[in-house]
N, C-alpha and C positions, 0 to 999 in steps of 0.2 A: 662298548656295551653290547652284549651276546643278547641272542629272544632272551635266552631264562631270565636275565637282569633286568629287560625289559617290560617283563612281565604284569611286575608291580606297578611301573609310573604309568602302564597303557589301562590299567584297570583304573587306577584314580585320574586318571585323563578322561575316563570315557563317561567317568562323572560329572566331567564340568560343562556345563552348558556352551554349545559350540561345537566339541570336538566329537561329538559321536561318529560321526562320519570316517574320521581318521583311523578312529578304534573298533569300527566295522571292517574298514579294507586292511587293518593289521589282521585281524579275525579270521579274513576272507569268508564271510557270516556274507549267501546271496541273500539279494532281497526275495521278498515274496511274490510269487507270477503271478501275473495279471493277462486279461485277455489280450493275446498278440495286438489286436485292434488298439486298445487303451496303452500297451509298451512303450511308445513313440514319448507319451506325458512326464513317463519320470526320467529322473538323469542315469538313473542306472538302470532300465529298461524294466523296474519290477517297482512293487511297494516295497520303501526302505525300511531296515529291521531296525529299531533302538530310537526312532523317531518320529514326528509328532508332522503327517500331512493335513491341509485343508483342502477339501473340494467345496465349492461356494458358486454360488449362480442357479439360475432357474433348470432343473433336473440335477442338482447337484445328490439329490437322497437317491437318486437309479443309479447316477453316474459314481456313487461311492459303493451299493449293493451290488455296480457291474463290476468294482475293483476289486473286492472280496471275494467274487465267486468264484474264480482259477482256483485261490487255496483254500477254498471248502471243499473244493474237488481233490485237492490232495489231501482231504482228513484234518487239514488246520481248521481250530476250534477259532468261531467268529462270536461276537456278543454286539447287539442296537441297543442304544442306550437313548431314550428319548425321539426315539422315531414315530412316536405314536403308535398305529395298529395298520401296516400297510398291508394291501390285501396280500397271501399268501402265494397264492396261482401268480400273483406280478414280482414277487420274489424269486420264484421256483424259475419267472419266465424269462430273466436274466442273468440264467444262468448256476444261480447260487446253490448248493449242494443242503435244503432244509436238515439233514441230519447231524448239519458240524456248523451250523446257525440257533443262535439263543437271541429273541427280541423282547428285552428287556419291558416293560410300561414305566416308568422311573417317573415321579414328579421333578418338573425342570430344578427345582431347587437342591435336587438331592443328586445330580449325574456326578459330582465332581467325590464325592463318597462312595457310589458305586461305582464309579471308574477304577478308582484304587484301589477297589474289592477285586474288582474282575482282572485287572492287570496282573493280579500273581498268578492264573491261571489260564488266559487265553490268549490265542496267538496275536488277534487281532480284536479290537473294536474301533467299532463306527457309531457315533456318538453325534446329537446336536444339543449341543451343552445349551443346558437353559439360563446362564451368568455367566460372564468374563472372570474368571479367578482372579485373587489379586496375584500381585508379583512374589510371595512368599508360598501362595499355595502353585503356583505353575511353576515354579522350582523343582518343589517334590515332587509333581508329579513327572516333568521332566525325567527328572534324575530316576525315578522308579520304571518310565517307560526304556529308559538308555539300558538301566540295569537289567531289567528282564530280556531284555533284545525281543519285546513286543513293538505293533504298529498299534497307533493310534489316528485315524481318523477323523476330523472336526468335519461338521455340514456348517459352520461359521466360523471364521477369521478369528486365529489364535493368535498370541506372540507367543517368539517359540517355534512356529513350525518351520521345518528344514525344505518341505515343496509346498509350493500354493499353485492351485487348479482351480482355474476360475471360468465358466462357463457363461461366454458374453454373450450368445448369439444360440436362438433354436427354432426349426422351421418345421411344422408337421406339415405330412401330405400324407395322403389316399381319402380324403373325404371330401370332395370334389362336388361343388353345384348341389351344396343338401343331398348329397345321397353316399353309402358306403359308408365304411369305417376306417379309422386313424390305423397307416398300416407303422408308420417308421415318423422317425424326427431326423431331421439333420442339425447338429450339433458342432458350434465352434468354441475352441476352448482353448484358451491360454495358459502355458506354464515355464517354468523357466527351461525348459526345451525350445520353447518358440510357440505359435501360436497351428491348431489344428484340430480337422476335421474328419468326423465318422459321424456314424449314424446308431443313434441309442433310443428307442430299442431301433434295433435293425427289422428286417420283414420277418423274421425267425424270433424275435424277443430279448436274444442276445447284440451285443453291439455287432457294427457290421462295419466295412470300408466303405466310401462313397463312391459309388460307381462312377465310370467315367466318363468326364463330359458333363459332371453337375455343376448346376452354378451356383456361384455364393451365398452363402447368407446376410440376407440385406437386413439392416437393423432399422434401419428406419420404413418397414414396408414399400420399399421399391420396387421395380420391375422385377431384379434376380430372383429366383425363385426356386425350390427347392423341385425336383422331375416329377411328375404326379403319375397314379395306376390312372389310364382310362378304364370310366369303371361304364361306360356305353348310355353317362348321361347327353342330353341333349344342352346344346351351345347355348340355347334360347332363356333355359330355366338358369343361368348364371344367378346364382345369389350372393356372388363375394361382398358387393356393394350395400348388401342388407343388413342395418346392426345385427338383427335377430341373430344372423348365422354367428356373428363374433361369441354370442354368448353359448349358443348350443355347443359352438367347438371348443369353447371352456368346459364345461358340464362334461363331455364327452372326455376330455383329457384326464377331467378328478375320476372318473369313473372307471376308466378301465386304463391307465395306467399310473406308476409309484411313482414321487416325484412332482 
């Protein structure tokens, strides 16, 4: 069997759920770039084309607006589909190119209608569906993401997706003893690459590497700790141990960053 022959059985191959993958590397269709920092997450070093990822875990709505941002920057058309209203300036500040981004307001009951609107025209959406489809409508939709050679992004756990990124572990620093503000997070994430870390936002707003010499993130508030700014408070005034402080660095986090 010659390509030309082959032609036909790879177009109705890359119909059937499962094989899109096979019928993207016949294509040689790259994926979509992502920030060098976030590369390492997928198996083929970019967001895959014709397939359905989830990113899920706490920052998982930054860490899906940091994965779109690369191809806003090459002019690929993005659409948010149920992301509510996240501040703009925390969009812009990871990176995302606002002029090749569309954030939808969509009632959760209706993403799975506008998703299928928007899929015949944009390169990518990022969506947090407000219901699990049944097994008849995540078919179609499949089959219509495979068919356009769009990405689709879930912020919750779909069947169906082809990578899952799951964000188990996040540690802010720079706001030290009640004073200063949240400069960066460090961020551990698993996916079928293996399990890794960066920092989202980084000190610039965009993801960033974790410098070296950082220690782990401890999921159960342990010792490790993520490097802190001295920001030239005094030792004395320590308030880690204060509930108070727990809640203000919640307040703190809804407030000035997405996710």
């Amino acid at each position: 069997m010659d390509v030309m022959s082959a032609a036909p059985v790879i177009e109705q191959l890359s119909r059937e759920t499962g094989i899109s993958t096979a019928a993207a590397l016949f294509d040689k269709i790259p994926p979509h770039p992502v920030d060098p920092v976030l590369s390492p997450l997928f198996r083929r070093g970019g967001l895959p084309r014709g397939e359905l990822v989830t990113v899920t875990g706490e920052l998982s709505l930054s860490c899906g607006l940091a994965t779109i941002a690369a191809a806003t920057r090459e002019q690929k058309w993005c659409a948010g589909i149920g992301l509510g209203e996240p501040s703009v300036s925390s969009i812009a500040d990871l990176g995302v190119d606002l002029d090749h981004f569309v954030n939808l307001a969509t009632p959760g009951e209706d993403w799975l209608r506008v998703a299928s609107i928007l899929i015949e025209s944009f390169d990518i959406i990022l969506v947090d569906p407000g219901f699990a489809p049944s097994a008849s409508e995540r078919a179609r939709l499949l089959a219509k993401i495979r068919e356009r050679r769009m990405s689709l992004i879930s912020l919750r756990p779909l069947s169906g997706s082809t990578e899952q990124i799951e964000i188990t572990d996040t540690r802010w620093s720079g706001a030290e003893h009640g004073h200063g503000r949240l400069q960066s997070c460090l961020v551990r994430a698993r996916s079928q690459t293996g399990t890794h870390r960066f920092l989202l936002p980084g000190p610039s707003g965009t993801p960033a590497r974790v410098p070296a010499g950082t220690l782990e993130v401890v999921a159960d508030g342990g010792a490790s700790k993520a490097p802190t700014t001295d920001l030239g408070t005094d030792p004395a005034t320590d308030t880690d141990d204060d509930p108070r402080w727990s809640t203000i660095t919640q307040l703190r986090q809804v407030i000035s960053h997405v996710g």
